[in-house]
N, C-alpha and C positions, 0 to 999 in steps of 0.2 A: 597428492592431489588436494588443492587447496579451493574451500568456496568462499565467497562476500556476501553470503545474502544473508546474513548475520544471525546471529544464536536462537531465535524464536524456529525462525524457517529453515533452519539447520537443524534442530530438534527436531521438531513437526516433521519433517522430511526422513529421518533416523528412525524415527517413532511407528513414523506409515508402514516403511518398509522392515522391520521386525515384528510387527504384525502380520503384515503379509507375509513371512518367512515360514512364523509359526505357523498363521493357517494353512499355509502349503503344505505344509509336514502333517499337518489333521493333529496338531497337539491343543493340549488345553493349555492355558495358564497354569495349572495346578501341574500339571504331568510333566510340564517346563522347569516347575521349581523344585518341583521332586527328584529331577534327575541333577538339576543343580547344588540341592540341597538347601534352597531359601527356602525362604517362607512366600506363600504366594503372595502376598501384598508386596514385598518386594517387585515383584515382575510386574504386580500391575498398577504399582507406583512409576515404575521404570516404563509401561507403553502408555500412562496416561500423562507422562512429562512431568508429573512429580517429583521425581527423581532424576538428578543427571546418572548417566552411568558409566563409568569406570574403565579402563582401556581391559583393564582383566576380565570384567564385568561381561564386555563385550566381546571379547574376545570367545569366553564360555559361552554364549548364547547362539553363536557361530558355528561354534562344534557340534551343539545339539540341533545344529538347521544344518550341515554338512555343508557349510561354505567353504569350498576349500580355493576358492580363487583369491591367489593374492591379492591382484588386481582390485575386485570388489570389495576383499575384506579391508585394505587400505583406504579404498573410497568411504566404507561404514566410517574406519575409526575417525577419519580428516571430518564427516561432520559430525562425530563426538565431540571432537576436540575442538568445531567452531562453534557447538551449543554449547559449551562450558566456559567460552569467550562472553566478559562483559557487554554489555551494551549500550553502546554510545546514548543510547534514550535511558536510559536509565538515573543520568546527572538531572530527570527532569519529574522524577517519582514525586510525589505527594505535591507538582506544581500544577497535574493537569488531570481531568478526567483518567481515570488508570483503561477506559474503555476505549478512548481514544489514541492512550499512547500505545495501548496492542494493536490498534489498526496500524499505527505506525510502525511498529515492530514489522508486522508483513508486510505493508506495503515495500519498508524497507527491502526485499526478499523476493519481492515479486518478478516477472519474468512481464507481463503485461498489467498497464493498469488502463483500468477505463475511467473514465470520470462523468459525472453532467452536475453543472451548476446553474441556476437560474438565476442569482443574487449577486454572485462576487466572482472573482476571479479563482482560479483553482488555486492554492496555497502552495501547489509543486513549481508554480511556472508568476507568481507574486514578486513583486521588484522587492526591495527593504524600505521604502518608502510606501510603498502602497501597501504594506505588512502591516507599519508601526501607524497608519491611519487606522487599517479598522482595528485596533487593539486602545485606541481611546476607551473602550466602554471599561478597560479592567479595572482594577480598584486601584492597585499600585503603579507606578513606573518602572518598579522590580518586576510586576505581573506582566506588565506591557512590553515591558524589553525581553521576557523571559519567551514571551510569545513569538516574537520576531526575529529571536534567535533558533527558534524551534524551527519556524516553519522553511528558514535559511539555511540550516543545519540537515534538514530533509534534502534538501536540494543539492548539497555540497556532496552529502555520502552518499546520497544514487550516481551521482555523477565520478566518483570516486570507483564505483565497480567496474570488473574487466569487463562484464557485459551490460549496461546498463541497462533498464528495462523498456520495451515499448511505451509511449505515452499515448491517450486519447482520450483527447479533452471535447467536450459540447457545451457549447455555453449558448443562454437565452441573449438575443440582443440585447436587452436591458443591459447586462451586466457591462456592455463596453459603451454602453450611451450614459451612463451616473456618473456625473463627476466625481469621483473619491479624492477628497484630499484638497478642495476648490479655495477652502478656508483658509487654507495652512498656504502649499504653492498650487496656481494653477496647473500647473504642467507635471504634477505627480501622477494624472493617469493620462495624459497624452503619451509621456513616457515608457509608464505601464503596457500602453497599447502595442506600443513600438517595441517595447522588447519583445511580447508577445510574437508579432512579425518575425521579426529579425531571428530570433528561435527556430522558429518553427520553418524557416526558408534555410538554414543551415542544418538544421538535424536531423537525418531521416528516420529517427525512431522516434519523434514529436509530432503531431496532428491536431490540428484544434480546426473547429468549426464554428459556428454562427447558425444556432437558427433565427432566422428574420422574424422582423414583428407580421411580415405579410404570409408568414406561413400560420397565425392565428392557435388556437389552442392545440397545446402535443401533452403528451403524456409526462413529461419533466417539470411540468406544474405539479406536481404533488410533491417535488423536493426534492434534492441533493441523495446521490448515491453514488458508491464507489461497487466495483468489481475488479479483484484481482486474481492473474492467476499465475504459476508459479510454473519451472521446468522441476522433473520429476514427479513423482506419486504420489501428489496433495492436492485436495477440496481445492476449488474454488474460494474466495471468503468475498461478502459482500456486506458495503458499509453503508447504512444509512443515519445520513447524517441531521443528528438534531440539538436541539439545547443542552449545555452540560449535563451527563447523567443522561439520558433522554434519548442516547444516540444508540443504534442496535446494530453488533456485528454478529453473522452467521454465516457457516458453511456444513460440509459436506453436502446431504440430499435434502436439504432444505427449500421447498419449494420454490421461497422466494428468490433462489438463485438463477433456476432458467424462466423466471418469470420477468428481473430484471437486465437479465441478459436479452431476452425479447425484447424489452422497452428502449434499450440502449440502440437495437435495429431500428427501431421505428423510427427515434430520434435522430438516428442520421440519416434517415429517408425526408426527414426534415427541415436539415441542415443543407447550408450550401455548402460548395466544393470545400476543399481546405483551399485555390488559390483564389476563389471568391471571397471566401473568410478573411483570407490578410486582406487584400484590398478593402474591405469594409471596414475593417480596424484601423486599418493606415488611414479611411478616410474619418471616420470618426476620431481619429486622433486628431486630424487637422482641423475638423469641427470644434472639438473641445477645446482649442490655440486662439480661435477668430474671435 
């Protein structure tokens, strides 16, 4: 049994459930290492994801929770073996916020992602042209390109999984009325707009909305956040997105989690339909042509 949702959320997901194994059994950590004969830091290096752990490893931890089902114990070691899998974000360590590229790590992973953007288009569903515009502010052209390979390389390996994840994207109208890229060619976010469309009318696991400027002040004025969530026995994690460094990801019972899960309702109490939303894009696309 093989997963894709790659070594972060393949860990994380290993991790959950050997925890829960042990609490079921009412063992401590200590009385786990005792019987194994580690030292207990081991074990809880090993459920705080410090440690990868070992097919023998796992194997031992199994016996002491009485898993005797092939079936499931096949299932543990396959996401053993795909958290100890590199990570394609990994070719991008010391290029980017390290806070950002763990959101990327799960996102990678995720089973649903929500989004709301009020400024830009969502980076999962961004042309490569309307990528490499807002990436002008970096310092290099190595920075710039390194940027637009990222956010294209997101897209390429969600789309690469057996099951790809649900998309749901909110966007403030502003974001499809700003020409991006006006300087450079006109028709970099006509384009933009149109993929948008075109996407989102062939995919049924893609959704994007519009809130209108005549629906007047919503709760997505305070700024960009992500929520995702995963299949199997894992938190929540929600992103809030800000300036490098700046940005904050949290989960498990973290308040902020069903706080903006409530706001992400609201806002699409906000929004119109998703097949009012193409049309309004498709027409603002023809706006931004005239």
């Amino acid at each position: 049994m093989t997963s894709d949702q790659g070594p972060i959320v393949q860990s994380a997901l290993l991790r959950s459930e050997l925890v829960r194994l042990r609490k079921a059994k009412k063992l401590t950590q200590e009385q786990v290492a005792r019987q194994l004969e580690w030292s207990p830091s081991k074990l809880i290096r090993v459920e705080g994801g410090k440690n990868a752990i070992t097919r023998t490893d796992l194997q031992a931890l199994l016996g002491v929770y009485d898993v005797t089902s092939e079936e499931r114990q096949e299932r543990l070691q396959a996401l053993a073996r795909g958290a100890r899998e590199p990570a394609w974000w990994n070719a991008y360590r010391g290029e980017f916020d390290p806070g950002f590229l763990n959101y990327v790590a799960y996102s990678a992973g995720a089973a649903y992602i929500r989004q709301f953007h009020g400024t830009v288009v969502p980076g999962l569903i961004q042309t490569p042209e309307y990528a490499d515009v807002l990436s002008t502010s970096k310092a290099t052209e190595r920075a710039r390109g390194l940027a637009v390979k990222l956010r294209i390389q997101r897209q390429e390996e969600l789309a690469k999984r057996q099951n790809p994840p649900r998309q749901h994207y909110i966007i403030d109208e502003a974001v499809i009325r700003r020409h991006v890229g006006i300087r450079i060619d006109p028709g970099i976010m006509p384009a933009q707009l149109n993929h948008i469309a075109d996407t989102s009318e062939r995919d049924d696991l893609l959704t994007i909305r519009v809130i209108p400027f005549s629906a007047g002040a919503h709760p997505g004025l305070d700024g960009p956040f992500s929520l995702l969530e995963f299949d199997g026995d894992l938190d929540d994690v929600l992103y809030l997105e800000g300036r490098p460094g700046a940005s904050v990801m949290v989960s498990g019972d973290d308040d902020k989690i069903p706080e903006y899960r409530d706001t992400f309702e609201v806002l699409r109490e906000h929004a119109l339909s998703a097949d009012e939303s193409i049309a309004l894009m498709r027409q603002a696309a023809e706006d931004l042509m005239a």
